[in-house]
N, C-alpha and C positions, 0 to 999 in steps of 0.2 A: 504493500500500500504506500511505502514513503517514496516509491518509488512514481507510483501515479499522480502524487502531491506537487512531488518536484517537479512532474512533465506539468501539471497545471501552474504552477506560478510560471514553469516557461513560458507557455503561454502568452499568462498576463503580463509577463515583461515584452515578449516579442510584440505581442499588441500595440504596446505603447511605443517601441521601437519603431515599428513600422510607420506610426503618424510623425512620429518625431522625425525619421531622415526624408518623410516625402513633402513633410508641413512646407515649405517653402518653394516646391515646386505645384500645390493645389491652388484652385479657382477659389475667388472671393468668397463668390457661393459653391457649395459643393452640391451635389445631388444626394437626396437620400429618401427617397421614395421613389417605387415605381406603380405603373398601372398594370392590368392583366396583360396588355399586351407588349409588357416589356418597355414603357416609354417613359422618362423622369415627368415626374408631377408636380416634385415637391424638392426643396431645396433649405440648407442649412450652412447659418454664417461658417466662413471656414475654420475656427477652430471648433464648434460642437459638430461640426461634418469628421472633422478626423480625431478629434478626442470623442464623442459621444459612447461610444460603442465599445474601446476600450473599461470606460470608467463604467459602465453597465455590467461590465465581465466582473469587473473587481466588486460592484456591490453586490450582483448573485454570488461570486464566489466565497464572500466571508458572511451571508445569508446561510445559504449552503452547510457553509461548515458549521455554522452556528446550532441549524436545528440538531444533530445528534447530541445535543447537549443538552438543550432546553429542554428536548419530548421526553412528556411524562414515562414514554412507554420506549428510551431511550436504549433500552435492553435488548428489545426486540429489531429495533436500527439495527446494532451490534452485529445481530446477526445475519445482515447482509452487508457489512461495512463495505464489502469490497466492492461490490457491484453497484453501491450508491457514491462512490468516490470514481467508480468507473465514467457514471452517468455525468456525474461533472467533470471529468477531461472528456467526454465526447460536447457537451455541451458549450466548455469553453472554445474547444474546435470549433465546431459548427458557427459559432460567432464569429473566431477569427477571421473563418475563411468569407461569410458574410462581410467584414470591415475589408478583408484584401480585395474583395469584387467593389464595393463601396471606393474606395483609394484608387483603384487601376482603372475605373469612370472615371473620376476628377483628371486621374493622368493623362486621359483623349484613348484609353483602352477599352472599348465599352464591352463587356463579357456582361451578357444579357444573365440578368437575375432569375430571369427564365427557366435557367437551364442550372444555376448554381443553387437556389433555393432548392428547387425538386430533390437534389441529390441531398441537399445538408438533412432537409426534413427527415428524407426516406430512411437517412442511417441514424439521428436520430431516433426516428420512430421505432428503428429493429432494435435499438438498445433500449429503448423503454419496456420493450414488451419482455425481454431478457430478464429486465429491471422485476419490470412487475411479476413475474414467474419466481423472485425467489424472495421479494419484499413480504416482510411478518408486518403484524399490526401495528401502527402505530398514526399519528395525529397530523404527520405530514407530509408522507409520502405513501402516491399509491392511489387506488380509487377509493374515497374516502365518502361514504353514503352513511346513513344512520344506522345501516344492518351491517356492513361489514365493521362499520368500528364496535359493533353490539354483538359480534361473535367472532372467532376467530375460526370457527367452522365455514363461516358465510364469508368471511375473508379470504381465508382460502381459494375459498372456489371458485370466488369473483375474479380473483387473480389470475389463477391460471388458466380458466377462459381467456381472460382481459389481456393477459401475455402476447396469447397466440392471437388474438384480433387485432393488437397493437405491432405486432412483426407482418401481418398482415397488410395492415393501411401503410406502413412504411416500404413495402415494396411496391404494393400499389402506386404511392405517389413515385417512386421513381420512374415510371411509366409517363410522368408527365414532361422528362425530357423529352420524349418524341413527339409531343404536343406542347410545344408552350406557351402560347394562347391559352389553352386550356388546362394550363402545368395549376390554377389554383383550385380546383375543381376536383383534380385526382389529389388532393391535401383536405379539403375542408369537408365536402360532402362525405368520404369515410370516416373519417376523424367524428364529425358530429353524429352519424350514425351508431359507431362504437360506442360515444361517450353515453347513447342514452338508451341504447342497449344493455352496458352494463349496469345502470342505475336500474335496469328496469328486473334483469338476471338476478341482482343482491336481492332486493327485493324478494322476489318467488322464491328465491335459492332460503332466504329467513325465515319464508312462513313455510315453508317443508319443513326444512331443518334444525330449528329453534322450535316453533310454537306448537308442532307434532310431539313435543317432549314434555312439552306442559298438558 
């Protein structure tokens, strides 16, 4: 694990590296939105264009590390410590590589977010679902309903569906490289699907499981 720590503060230093040697070759305004169809919309003075996105890294990152400490049910963290420190060097990744597509636009590079979004999500999404496949109970990670935090039975189970749905929407969206016009569409319409699937799965999965006992 100190191992995965160290590649994450890599990370947050190369982040800030990165704005630091290109700050003086970027535009006034930088771009930092795009539309579906891959076109800037939206733009930001140029220091919150090339600091923005590091300094976001750094406040999830010491968020992050914060909750296995706070959570009441910080025991049960424990015993995925490894794959929820995993989940944060993929996620500082996935930023990274977000602010290097961000920075190589300013430089006159345009690498359509198109095609760099789909992929970040998709691997993303296959390590959430990894994630959720070995997450125990606890108050801040995970799919957190009022039945799975009210059993560890309905937890369970919620999860390990939720795992395999969540590697699921994440390969699905990388499908949206070959569409990228339509690259937000293979991201949010599965995603929202899952999310309220599994709310809807804890649920039933409680009143079998729990209220059959009473």
């Amino acid at each position: 694990m100190k191992i995965v720590v160290a590649m994450s503060i890599g990370l947050l230093v190369a982040s800030f590296l990165i704005s630091i040697f290109t700050y003086p070759y970027m535009p006034e305004l930088m771009p930092s939105h795009w539309n579906a169809a891959g076109e800037v919309d939206g733009y930001l003075p140029k220091f919150w264009g090339a600091f923005l996105i590091p300094l976001i890294m750094v406040g999830l990152y010491l968020l992050f590390v914060a909750i296995p400490r706070i959570d009441p049910l910080k025991d049960n963290i424990m015993r995925f410590i490894s794959y929820y420190y995993g989940f944060i060097l993929v996620m500082l990744l996935f930023m990274l590589v977000v602010q290097t597509q961000v920075i190589l636009w300013g430089l006159g590079f345009k690498v359509s977010p198109n095609v760099i979004i789909p992929l970040g999500i998709g691997a993303l999404f296959i390590y959430i679902g990894v994630l959720l496949g070995k997450a125990k109970r606890n108050w801040f990670i995970g799919i957190r309903t009022p039945w799975t935090l009210s059993s560890d039975v309905v937890w369970d189970k919620t999860h390990r569906i939720g795992g395999r749905l969540f590697i699921a929407v994440g390969l699905l969206s990388l499908v949206g490289v070959l569409l990228p016009e339509y690259a937000y569409l293979f991201i949010l319409a599965p995603i929202l699907a899952v999310s309220i699937y599994t709310v809807v799965y804890s649920y039933i999965a409680y009143q079998r499981d729990v209220k059959k006992i009473d």
